[in-house]
TISEKOL-288492 format. One line per 3 residues: number of its first residue (from 1); for each residue x, y, z of C-alpha. Coordinates in Angstrom, 3 decimals, padded with zeros to 6 digits. Last residue first. Layout:
N
NUM	X,Y,Z  ...
This chain:
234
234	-019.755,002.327,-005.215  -017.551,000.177,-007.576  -019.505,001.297,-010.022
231	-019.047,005.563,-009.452  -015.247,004.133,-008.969  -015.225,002.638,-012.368
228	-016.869,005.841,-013.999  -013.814,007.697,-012.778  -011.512,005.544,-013.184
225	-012.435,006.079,-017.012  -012.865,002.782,-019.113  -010.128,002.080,-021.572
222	-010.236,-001.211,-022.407  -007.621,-002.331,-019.406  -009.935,-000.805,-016.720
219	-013.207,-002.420,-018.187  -011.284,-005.915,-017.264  -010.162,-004.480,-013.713
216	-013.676,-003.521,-013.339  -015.164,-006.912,-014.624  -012.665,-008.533,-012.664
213	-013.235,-006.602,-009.622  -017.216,-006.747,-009.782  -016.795,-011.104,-010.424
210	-014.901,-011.433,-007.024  -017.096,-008.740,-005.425  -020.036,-010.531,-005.994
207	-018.472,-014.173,-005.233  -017.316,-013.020,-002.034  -020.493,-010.722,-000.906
204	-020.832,-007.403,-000.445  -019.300,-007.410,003.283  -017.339,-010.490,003.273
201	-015.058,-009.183,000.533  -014.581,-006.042,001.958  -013.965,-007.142,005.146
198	-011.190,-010.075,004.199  -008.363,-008.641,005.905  -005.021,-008.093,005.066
195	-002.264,-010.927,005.909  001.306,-009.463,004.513  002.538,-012.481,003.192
192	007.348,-013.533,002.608  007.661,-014.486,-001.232  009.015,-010.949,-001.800
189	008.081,-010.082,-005.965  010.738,-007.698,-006.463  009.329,-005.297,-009.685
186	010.025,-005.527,-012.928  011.700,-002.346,-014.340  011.509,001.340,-015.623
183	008.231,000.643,-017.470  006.936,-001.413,-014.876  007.353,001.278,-012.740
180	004.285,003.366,-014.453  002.112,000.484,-014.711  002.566,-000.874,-011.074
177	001.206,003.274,-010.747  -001.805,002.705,-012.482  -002.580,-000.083,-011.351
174	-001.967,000.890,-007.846  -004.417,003.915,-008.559  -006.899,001.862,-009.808
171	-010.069,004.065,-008.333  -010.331,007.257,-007.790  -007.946,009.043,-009.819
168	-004.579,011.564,-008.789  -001.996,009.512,-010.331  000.183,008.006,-007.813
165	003.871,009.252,-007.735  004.713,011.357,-010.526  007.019,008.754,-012.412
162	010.317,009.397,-011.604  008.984,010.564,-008.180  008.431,006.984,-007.075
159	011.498,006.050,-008.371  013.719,008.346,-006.922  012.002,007.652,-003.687
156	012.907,004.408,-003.989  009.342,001.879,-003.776  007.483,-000.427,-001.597
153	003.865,-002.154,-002.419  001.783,-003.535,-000.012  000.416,-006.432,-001.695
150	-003.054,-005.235,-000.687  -002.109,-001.482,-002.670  -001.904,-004.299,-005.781
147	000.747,-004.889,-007.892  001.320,-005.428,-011.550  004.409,-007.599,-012.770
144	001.880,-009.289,-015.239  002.801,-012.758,-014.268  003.389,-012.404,-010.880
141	000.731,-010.129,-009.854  -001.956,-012.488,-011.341  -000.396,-015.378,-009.071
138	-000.678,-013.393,-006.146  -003.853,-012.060,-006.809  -004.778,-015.649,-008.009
135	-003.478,-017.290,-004.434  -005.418,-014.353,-002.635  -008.843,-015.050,-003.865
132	-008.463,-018.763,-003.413  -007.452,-018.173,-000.068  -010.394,-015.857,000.136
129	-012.840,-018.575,-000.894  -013.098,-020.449,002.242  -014.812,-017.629,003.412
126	-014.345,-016.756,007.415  -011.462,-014.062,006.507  -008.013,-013.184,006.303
123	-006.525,-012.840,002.807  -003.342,-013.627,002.795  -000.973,-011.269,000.409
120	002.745,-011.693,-001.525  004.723,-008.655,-000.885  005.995,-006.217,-003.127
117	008.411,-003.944,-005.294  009.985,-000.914,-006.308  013.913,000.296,-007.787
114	015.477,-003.204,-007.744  018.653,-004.271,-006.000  019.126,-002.507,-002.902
111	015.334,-002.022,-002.919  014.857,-006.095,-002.499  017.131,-005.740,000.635
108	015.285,-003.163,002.575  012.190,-005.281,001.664  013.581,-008.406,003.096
105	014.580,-006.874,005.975  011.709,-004.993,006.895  009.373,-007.814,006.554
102	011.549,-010.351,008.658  008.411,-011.076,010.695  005.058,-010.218,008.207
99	003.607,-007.219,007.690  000.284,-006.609,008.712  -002.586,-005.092,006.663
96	-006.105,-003.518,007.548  -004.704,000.369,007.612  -003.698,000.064,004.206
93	000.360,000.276,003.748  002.603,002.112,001.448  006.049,001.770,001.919
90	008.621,004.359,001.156  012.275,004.476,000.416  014.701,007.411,000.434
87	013.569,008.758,004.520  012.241,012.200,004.303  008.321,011.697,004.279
84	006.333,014.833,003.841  006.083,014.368,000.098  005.207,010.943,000.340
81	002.245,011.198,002.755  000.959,013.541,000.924  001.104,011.002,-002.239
78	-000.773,008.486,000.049  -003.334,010.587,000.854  -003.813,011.901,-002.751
75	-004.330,008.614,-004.290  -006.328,007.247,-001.538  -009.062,009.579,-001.648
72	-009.756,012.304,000.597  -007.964,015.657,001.522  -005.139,015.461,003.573
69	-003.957,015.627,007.417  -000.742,014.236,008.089  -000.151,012.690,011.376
66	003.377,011.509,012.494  002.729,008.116,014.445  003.584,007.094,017.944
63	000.720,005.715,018.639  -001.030,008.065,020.773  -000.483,009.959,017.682
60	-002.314,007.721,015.505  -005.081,006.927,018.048  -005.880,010.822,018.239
57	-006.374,010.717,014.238  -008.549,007.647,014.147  -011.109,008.374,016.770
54	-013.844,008.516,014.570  -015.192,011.353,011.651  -012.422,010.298,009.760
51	-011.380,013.692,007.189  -008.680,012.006,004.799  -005.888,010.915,007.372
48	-002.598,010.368,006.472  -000.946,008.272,008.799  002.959,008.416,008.399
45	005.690,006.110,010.499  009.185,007.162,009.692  011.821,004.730,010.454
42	014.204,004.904,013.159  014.881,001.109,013.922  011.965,001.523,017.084
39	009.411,002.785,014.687  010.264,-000.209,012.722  010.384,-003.021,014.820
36	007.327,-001.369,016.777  004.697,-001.581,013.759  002.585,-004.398,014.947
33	001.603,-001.698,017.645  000.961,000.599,014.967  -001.250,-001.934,013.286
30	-003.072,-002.957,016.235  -003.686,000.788,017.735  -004.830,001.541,014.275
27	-007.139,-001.381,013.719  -010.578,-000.208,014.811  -010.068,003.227,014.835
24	-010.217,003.394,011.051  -012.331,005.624,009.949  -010.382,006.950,007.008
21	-006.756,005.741,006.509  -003.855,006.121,004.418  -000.697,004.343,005.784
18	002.490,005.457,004.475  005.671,003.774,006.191  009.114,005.753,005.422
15	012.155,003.804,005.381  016.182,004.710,006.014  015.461,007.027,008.459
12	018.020,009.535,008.931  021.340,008.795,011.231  024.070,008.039,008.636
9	022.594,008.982,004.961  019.921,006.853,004.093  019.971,004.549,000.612
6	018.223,004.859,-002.707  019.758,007.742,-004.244  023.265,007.710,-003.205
3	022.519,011.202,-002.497  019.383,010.545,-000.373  016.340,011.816,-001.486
């Protein structure tokens, strides 16, 4: 961490970009491509790879990305990410996601005044329904102060460790962790969209996965183990 603990000391990185993938040859030469601005302002650039059986760890070095090997799951990818990482504020970014222009800025800027935050999403997809999808998330996200890893959600350092990073479960783990940072503060909801795609949605089924998140996210909030979520959501 930096010693004014949120900002780089002259000549480090002052961001770190966390992107956990598995398989995912098909859009990491587009994202790190999409990814120049930052790579070229001196920011770290992490792909944390949990065991891809495809090209996807030979595309993130021809990239231009550091590659971290780590066991699987999301939760633990990203947090290995993290503790590599040496800049004071870290991004975490799925593989499908693109920032938008003036993304950097505004996010270096919402961490000078708040310890985490987010972006608003698109959903990109065929469905006429993902817009709808995306609108609530964003919606959802405002009123509760909860985030979503599609949001891509960016946080201090300080912070992040403050509360022991993600906690190491299957499914929910940005729940879990908006949770955590809630309790320190709201978070900096950027009105600038990250556009993710719609492949998860299009592949069970819009309306099917619509109703299997809420009644996950639903079980989540009574009590249910992530655990026994992620054995559904299989």
């Amino acid at each position: 961490m930096s010693p004014s603990g949120g900002r780089p000391t002259p000549g480090s990185p002052a961001l770190a970009i966390v992107i956990p993938v598995l398989d995912e040859a098909d859009n990491l030469p587009g994202l790190l491509a999409a990814l120049a601005e930052y790579r070229d302002a001196g920011d770290e650039i992490l792909v944390v790879d949990g065991g891809s059986r495809d090209a996807s760890p030979a595309l993130a070095r021809a990239g231009g990305a550091t590659l971290i090997a780590s066991p699987r799951g999301r939760a633990a990818q990203m947090n290995a990410g993290a503790a590599v990482a040496t800049a004071p504020r870290l991004l975490f970014l799925h593989a499908d996601t693109r920032l938008p222009e003036g993304g950097r800025a505004a996010l270096l800027g919402a961490l000078d005044k708040r310890e985490w935050g987010r972006f608003e999403v698109r959903i990109e997809g065929r469905h006429p329904l993902l817009r709808w999808v995306a609108w609530l998330m964003n919606r959802r996200s405002r009123l509760t102060g909860i985030a979503t890893g599609d949001q891509a959600i960016f946080v201090t350092r300080a912070a992040f460790e403050a509360v022991g990073g993600y906690p190491d479960q299957p499914l929910m783990e940005d729940i879990e962790l908006s949770r955590r940072l809630k309790r320190r503060g709201a978070p900096r909801c950027l009105r600038l969209t990250v556009t993710t795609s719609g492949r998860r949605w299009e592949r069970r089924g819009v309306w099917r996965t619509i109703l299997l998140m809420w009644r996950l996210r639903l079980a989540y909030w009574l009590g249910a183990s992530p655990e026994a979520l992620a054995r559904c959501y299989r």
